[in-house]
N, C-alpha and C positions, 0 to 999 in steps of 0.2 A: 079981639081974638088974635091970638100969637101966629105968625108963620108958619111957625112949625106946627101948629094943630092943624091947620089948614093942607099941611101937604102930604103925600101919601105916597106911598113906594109905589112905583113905577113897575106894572107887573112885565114879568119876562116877554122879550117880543119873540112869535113862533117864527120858526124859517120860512121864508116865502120860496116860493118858487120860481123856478129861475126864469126868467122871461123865453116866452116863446118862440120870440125872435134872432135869439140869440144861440151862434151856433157851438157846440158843445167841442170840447176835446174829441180829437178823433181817436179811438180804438190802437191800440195796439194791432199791428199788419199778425195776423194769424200765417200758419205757414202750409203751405197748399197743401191739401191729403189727398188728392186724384193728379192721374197723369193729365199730363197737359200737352197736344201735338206738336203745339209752335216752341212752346218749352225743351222740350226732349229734342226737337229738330234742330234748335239752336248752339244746346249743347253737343249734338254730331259734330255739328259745324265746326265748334271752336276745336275737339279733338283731331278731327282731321285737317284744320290746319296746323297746328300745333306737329302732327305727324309729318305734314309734307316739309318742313324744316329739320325734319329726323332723317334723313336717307338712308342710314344704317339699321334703324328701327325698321322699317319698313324693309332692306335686303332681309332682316331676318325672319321678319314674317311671310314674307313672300317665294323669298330664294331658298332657303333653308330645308323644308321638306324635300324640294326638286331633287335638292343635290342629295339627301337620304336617299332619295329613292334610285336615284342614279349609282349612288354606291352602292346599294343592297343586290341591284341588278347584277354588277356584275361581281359582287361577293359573289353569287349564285350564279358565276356565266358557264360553268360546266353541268348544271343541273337545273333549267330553265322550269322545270317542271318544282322546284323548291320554292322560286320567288311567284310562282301564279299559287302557289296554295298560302303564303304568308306576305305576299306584296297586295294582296285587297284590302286585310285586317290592315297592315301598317300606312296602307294610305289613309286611314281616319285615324291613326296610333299622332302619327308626328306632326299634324297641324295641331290637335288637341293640345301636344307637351308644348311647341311653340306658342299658342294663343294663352297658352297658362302663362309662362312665363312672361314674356312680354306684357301681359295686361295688368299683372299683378305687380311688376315693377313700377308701369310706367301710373300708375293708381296712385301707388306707395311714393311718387314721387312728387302729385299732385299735391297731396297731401303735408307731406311734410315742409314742400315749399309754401303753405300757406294759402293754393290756392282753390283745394276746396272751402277753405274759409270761408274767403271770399264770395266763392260761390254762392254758397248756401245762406249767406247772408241779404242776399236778394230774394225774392220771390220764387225761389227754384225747391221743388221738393227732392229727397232724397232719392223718390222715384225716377224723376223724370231724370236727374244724373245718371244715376246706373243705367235708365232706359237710353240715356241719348251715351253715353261710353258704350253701351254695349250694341247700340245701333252703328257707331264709327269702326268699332273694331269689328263687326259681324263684315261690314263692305269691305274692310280687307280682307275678312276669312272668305269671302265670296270669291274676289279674284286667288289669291292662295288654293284653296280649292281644285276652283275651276283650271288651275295651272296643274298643279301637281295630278289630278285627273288624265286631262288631257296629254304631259307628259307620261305615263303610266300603261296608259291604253293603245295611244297610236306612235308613242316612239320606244317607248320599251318593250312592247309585247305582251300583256301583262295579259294572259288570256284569261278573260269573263264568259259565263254562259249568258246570266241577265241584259240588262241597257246599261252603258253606260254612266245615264243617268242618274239610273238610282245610286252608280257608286258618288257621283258627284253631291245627289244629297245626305249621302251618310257622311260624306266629307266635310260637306258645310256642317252637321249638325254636329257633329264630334269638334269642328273648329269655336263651334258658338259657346259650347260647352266649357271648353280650357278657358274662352273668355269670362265664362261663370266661373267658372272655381278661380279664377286670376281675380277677380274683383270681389270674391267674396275673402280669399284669404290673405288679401292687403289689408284687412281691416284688423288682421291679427298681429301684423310684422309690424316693428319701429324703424329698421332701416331695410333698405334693401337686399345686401346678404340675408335677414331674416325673411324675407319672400321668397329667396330663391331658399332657403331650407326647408320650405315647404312644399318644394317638389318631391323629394324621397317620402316622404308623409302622407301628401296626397298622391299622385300621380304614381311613384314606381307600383306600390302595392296594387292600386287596379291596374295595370300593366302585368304584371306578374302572374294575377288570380283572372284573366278578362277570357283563358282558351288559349291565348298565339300560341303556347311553349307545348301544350298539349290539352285535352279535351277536359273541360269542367269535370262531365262526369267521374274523372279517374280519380281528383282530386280526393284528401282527405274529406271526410263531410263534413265537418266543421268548414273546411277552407273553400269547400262548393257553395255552403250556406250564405259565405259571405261573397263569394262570386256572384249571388242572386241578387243584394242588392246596391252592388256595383255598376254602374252607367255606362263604362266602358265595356263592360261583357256583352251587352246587349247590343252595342255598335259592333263588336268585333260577329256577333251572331247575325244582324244585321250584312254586315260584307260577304259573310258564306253563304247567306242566301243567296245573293246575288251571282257569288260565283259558280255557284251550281244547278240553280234554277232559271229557266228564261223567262217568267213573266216574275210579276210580283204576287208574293204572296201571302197570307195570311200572318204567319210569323214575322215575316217582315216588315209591315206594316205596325205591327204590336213592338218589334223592337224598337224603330226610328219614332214612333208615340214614347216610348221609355224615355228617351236619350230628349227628345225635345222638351218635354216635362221634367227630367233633371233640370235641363238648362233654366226653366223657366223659375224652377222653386229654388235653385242656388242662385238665381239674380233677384228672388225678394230676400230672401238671407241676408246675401249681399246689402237691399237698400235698409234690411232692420238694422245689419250691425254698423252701417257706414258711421265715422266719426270725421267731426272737422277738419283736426290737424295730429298730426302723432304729439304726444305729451312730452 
């Protein structure tokens, strides 16, 4: 018998499987999709250091309403009765336009330098970034605030019917607020003149339509309609209550819920549209 009638093709051999013992490639790192405390704490941390080497960033967040209100004061020092009906609205008005601008620059600049990049290239969600920025700039809106408040009340005169207090939490939430629309609308500018262009865009219009200049109701109805779902109208309604009533009350409560729930839906906006670095 020949060889070759003796031999036989060699059927296909099946995959075996991979030994049990042996450990596999690891996964691709997935990227967080809940907030994470020590995450978000971490990144406060790095903005407010990054801020305490800013000294001027920080004069202007801080200093800058004082001295508005310091000047409005005595714009109005022959009619004291002027700055107590339109110095409550504007002490939530000019932390908000300061916290806007400021955050939306200094965002826009994370960015472009490369180091949200960086960032996000670690285990950090998009969340927890806007939540830990908007927790460092909320502690400056805290003191800001609590400055410009106390400047307003006991050294200007600024007469209140209400507590005090309540003007100092319309103040923080109106300041928390600019910090949302500042980090939401960094994610649309390429340079930084383009975020400051978006103050006229965002910020004059509800300024303009929020009450200060005169009453919603007079407005055209179109222009009322959209004073309704304006955030700032509902702060500047907010400060009248307070100036005119001494407890809190019902409406009040309903406006300072408005403005907190702004803030809170323009800072997931914010983390939907975040991008890495400007193109």
């Amino acid at each position: 018998m020949s060889s070759t009638a003796a031999t036989s093709p060699t059927p296909p051999t099946a995959p075996t499987d991979p030994d049990p013992g042996t450990p596999e490639a690891p996964a691709p790192a997935s990227r967080p999709s809940a907030l994470n405390l020590s995450r978000t704490t971490a990144t406060a941390a790095r903005a407010l250091r990054q801020l305490r080497h800013d000294p001027r960033t920080i004069a202007l967040m801080i200093l800058v309403p004082c001295v508005m209100l310091v000047l409005l004061r005595y714009v109005f020092d022959g009619s004291p009765d002027t700055f107590d009906s339109i110095g409550a609205s504007l002490l939530g008005i000019f932390p908000m336009i300061t916290m806007f601008l400021v955050t939306s620059i200094a965002t826009l600049r994370e960015r472009t330098s490369g180091t949200l990049e960086r960032l996000l290239a670690m285990p950090l969600g998009k969340g927890d970034l806007i939540a830990g920025y908007a927790l460092a700039f909320g502690a400056i809106a805290i003191v800001q605030s609590a400055l410009a408040t106390g400047l307003a009340v006991w050294l200007l005169g600024l007469d209140v019917t209400g507590s005090p207090w309540l003007l100092l939490l319309v103040a923080l939430l109106d300041a928390l607020l600019g910090t949302a629309l500042g980090l939401f609308v960094s994610a649309f500018a390429a340079s930084e003149f383009q975020a400051v262009q978006f103050m006229p865009a965002v910020v004059f219009p509800q300024l303009l339509l929020c009450g200060l200049f005169t009453p919603r109701s007079n407005m055209h109805p179109v222009l009322e309609a959209m004073s309704d779902v304006l955030p700032m109208s509902y702060a500047v309604d907010a400060m009248n209550e307070v100036l005119h009533h001494t407890d809190m009350t019902a409406t009040f409560v309903r406006d300072a819920l408005i403005v907190a729930g702004s803030a809170l839906l323009v800072l997931g906006l914010g983390a939907a549209t975040l991008r890495r670095r400007t193109p």
